[in-house]
C-alpha positions as CSV (number, residue, x, y, z in Angstrom):
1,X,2.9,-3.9,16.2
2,X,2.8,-6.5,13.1
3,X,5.6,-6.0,10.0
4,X,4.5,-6.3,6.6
5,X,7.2,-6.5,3.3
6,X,6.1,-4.1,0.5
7,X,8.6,-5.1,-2.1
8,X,9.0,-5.5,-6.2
9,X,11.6,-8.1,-7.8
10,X,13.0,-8.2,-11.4
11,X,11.3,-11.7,-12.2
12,X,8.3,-13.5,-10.7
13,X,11.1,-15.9,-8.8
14,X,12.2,-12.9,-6.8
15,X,8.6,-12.1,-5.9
16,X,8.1,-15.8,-5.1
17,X,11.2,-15.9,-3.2
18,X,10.6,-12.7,-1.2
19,X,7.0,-13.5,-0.5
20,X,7.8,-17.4,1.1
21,X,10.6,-15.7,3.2
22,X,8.1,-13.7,4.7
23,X,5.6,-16.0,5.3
24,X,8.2,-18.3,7.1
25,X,9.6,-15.3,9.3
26,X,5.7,-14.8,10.6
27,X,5.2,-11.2,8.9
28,X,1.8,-10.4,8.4
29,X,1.6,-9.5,5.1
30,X,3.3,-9.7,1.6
31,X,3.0,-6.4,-0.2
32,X,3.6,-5.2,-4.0
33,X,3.0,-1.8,-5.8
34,X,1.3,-1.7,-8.8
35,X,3.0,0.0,-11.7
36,X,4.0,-0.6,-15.3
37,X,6.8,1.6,-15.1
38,X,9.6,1.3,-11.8
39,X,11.3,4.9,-11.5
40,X,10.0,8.4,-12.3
41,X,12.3,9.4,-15.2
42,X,13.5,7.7,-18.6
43,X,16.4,6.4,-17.1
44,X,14.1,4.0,-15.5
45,X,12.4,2.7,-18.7
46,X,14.6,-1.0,-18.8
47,X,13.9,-1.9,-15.3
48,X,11.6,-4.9,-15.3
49,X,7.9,-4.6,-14.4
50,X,5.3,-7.1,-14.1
51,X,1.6,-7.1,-13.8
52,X,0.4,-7.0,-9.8
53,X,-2.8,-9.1,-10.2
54,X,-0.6,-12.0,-12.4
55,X,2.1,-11.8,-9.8
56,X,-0.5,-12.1,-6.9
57,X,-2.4,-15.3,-9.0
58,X,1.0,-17.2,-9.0
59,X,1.2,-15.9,-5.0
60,X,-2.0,-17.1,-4.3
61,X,-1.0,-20.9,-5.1
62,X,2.3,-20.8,-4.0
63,X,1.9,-19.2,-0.4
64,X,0.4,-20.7,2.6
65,X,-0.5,-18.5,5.3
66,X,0.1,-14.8,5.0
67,X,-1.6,-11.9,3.7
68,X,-1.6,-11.0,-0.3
69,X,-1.6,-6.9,-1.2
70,X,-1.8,-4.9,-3.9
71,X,-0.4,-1.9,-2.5
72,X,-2.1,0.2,-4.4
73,X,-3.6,0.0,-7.9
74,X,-4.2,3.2,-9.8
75,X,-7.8,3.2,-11.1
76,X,-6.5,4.6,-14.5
77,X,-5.4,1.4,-15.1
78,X,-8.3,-0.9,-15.1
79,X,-12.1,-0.1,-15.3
80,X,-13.8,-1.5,-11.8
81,X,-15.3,-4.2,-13.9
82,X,-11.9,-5.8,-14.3
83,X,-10.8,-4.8,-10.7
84,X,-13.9,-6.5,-9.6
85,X,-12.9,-10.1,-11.8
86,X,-9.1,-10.3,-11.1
87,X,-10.3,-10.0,-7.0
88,X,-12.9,-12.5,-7.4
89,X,-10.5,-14.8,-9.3
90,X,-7.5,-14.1,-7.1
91,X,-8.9,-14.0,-3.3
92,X,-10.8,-17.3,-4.3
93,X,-7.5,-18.9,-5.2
94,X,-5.8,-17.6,-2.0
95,X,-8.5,-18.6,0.1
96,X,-9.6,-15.2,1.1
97,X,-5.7,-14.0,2.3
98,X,-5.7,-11.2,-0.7
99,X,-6.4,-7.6,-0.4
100,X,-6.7,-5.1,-3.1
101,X,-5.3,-1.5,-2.3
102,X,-6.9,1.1,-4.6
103,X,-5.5,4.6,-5.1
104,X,-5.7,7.6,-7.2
105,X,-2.3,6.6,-9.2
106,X,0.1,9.1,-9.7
107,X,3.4,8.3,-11.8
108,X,2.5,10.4,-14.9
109,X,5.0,9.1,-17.2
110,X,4.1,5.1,-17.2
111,X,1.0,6.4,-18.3
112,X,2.3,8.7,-20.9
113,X,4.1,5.7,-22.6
114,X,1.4,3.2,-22.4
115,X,-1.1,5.8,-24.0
116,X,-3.5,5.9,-20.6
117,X,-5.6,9.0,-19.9
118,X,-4.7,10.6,-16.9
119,X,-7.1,13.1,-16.2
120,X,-6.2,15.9,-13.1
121,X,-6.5,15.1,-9.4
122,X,-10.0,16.4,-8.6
123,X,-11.2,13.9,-11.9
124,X,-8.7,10.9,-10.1
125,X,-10.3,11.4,-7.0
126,X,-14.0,11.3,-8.3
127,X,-13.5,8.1,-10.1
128,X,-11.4,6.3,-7.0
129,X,-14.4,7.2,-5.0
130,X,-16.7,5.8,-7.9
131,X,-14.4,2.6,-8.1
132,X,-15.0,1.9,-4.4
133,X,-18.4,2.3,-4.5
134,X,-18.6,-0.3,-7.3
135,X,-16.6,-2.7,-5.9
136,X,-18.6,-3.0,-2.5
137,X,-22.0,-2.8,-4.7
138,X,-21.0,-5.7,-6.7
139,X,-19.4,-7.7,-3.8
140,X,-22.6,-7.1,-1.8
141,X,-25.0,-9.6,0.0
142,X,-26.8,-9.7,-2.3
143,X,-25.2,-7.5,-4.9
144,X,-26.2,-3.5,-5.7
145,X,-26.7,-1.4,-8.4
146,X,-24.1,1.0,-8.6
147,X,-24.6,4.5,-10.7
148,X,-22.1,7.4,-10.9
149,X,-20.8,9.8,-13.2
150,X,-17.8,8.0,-14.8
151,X,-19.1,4.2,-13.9
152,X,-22.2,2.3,-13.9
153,X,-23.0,-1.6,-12.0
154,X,-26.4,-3.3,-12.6
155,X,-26.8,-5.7,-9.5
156,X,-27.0,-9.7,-10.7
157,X,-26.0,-12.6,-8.5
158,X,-22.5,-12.5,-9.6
159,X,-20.3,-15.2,-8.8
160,X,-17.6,-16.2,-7.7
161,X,-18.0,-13.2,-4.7
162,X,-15.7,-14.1,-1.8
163,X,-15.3,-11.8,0.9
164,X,-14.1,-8.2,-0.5
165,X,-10.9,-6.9,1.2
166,X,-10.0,-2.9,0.6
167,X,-7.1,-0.9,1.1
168,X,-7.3,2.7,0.4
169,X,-3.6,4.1,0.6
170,X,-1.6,8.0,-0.2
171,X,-0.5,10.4,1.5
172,X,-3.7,12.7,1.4
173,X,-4.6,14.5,4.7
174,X,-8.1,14.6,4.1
175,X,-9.8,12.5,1.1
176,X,-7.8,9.4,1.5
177,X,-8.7,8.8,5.0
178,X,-12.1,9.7,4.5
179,X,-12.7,7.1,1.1
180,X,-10.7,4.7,3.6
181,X,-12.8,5.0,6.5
182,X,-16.0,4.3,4.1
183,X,-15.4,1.7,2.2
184,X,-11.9,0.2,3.3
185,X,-10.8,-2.5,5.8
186,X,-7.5,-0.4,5.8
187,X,-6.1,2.9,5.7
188,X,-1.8,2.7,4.7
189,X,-0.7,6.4,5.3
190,X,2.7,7.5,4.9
191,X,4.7,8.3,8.1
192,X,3.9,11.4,9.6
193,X,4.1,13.7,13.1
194,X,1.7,11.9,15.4
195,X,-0.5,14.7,15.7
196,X,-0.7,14.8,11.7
197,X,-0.8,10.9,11.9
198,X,-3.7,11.2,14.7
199,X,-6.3,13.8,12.4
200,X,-5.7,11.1,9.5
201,X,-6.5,8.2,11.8
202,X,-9.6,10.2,13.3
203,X,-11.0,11.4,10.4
204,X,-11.0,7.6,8.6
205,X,-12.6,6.5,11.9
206,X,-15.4,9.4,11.9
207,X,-15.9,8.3,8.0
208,X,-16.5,4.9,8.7
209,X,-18.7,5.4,11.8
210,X,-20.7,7.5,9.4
211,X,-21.1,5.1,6.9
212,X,-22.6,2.6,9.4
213,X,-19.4,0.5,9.6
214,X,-17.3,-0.2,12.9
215,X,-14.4,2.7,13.0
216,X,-12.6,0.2,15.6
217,X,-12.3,-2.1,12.7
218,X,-10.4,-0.4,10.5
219,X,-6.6,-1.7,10.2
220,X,-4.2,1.7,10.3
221,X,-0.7,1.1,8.3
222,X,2.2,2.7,7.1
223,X,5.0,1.8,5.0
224,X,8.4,3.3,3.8
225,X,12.1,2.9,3.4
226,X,13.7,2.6,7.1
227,X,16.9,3.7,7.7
228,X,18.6,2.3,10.8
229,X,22.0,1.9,12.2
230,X,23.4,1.5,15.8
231,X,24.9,4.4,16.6
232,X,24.5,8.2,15.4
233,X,27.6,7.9,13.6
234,X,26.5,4.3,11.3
235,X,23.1,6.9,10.5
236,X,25.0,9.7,9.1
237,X,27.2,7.6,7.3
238,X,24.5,5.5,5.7
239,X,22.3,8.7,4.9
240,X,25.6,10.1,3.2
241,X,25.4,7.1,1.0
242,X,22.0,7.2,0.0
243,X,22.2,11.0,-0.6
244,X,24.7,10.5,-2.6
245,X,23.4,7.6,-5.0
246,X,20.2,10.2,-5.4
247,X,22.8,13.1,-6.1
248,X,21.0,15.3,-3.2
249,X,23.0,16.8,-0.6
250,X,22.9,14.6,2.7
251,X,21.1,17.5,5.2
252,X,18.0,18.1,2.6
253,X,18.1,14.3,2.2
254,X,17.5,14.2,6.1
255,X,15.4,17.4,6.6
256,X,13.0,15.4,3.9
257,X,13.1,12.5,5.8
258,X,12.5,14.7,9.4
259,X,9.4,16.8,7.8
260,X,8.2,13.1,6.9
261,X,9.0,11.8,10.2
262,X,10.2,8.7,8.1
263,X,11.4,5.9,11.1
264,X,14.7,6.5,11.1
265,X,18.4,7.0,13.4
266,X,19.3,4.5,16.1
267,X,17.3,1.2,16.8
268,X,16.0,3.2,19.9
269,X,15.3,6.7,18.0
270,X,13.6,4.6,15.5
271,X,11.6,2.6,18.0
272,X,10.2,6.3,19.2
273,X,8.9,7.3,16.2
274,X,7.1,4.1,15.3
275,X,5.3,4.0,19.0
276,X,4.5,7.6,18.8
277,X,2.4,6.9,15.7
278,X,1.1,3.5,17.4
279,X,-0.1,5.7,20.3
280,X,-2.2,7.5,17.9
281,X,-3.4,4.2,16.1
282,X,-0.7,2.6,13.8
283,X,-0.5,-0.7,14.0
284,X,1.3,-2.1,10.8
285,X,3.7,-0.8,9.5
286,X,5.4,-2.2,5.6
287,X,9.1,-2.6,4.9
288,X,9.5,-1.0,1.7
289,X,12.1,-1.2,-0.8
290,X,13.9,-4.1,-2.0
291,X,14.3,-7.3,-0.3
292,X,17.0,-8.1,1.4
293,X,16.8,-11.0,3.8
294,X,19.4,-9.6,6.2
295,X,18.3,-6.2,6.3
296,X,14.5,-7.4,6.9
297,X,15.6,-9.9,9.4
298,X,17.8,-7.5,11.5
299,X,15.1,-4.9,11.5
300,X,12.5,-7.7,12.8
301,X,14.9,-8.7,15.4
302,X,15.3,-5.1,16.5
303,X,11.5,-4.2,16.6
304,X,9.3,-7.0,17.5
């Protein structure tokens, strides 16, 4: 299994920082989220946050070798148009090492304080779906015309058009790994039980052998905060901390984390989970959360 960083830093030297680390330490990809707003309540308001396709320009020069990620973009954000330009622009700096991840968006209030419609699910869905579709028309050979109900392409030889990378990513059962399986090169689903994990796997590959596309092709991720320690004891003592600093009490904080099946205990306990989802066809999975070198470094040394 490859490692991927999914991180966010508090000024474009952090992201720069984090990102070469990676790269030297052989990880497979550099990952970053794509929000205007880091937390889900007011308290969260003065944290610092940067635009992802900016951040992934200045990557793009600055990085040698591994993989760029948006992981993922909310379509509310940007018409396809736009997502279609900042890809062009930015996998033709990075010499075809960026991907864009595409999602549904979800965190209501950064879009309540920058004034952006944010219509229900069903609505987020439809034009996710409508977003992909425009983004393979116009980054066809040659290029399509693309009509659907929220968004419209008319096919011209548009350039620059370097090779189009997608990630689809969420924790949907059913319509994330189907949109992933059609029009992705990667499906990033949240940790789950294996047998949950395996329907999500199978039902991206049946999409994609449906739409005419190689199901064996399709890159499965994950990503999410690992908590590891090297005996029982370190764990509990470590979830008791992080329980605490989200005021939760420590046994709903780890029932979460069990009905998740977030990687998490003992090196070994931890090494269980993650092949029990590689049986069923994981084979990435993201560090999330925010970089630290020793932490990352550890975990590498542990698991690979």
């Amino acid at each position: 299994m490859e490692f991927g960083l999914n991180t966010i830093g508090a000024t474009y030297d952090d992201y720069l920082a984090a990102a070469r680390w990676a790269e030297s330490k052989g990880m497979a990809a550099f990952a970053i989220p794509d929000h205007y707003i880091y937390g889900t309540d007011e308290g969260s308001l003065d944290r610092p946050a940067h635009d992802a396709f900016a951040i992934m320009a200045g990557l793009a020069r600055e990085t040698d070798s591994i993989e760029l990620i948006i992981l993922v973009s909310p379509i509310t954000f940007r018409h396809p148009a736009v997502l279609v330009k900042n890809t062009a622009t930015i996998q033709e700096m990075a010499g075809g090492r960026f991907k864009l991840g595409v999602g549904t968006g979800w965190l209501e209030i950064e879009h309540e304080r920058f004034g952006i419609e944010f219509p229900d699910l069903k609505e987020r869905f439809s034009r996710t779906e409508e977003s992909l579709g425009y983004l393979r028309a116009a980054f066809a050979e040659p290029p399509e015309d693309f009509s659907g109900e929220f968004y419209q392409f008319k096919a011209f030889d548009l350039f620059p058009r370097p090779e189009l990378k997608l990630v689809v990513g969420g924790t949907g059962a059913v319509k994330t790994p189907r949109l992933a399986g059609t029009y992705a090169n990667e499906l990033n689903a949240y940790p789950a039980a294996p047998d949950e994990y395996a329907a999500k796997v199978e039902r991206a590959r049946t999409a994609a052998a449906a739409a005419g596309r190689d199901p064996n092709a399709l890159l499965i991720s994950s990503s999410g905060q690992m908590v590891a320690a090297d005996t029982e004891q370190e764990y509990r003592d470590k979830i008791s901390e992080l329980a605490r600093e989200r005021e939760v009490d420590p046994e709903r904080y780890e029932e979460e984390a069990a009905k998740r099946n977030a990687p998490r205990g003992t090196w070994d306990q931890i090494r269980t989970i993650l092949a029990g989802m590689q049986a069923v066809g994981l084979s990435r999975f993201y560090f999330q959360g925010e970089f630290d070198p020793g932490d990352v470094e550890l975990k590498l040394s542990q698991l690979t």
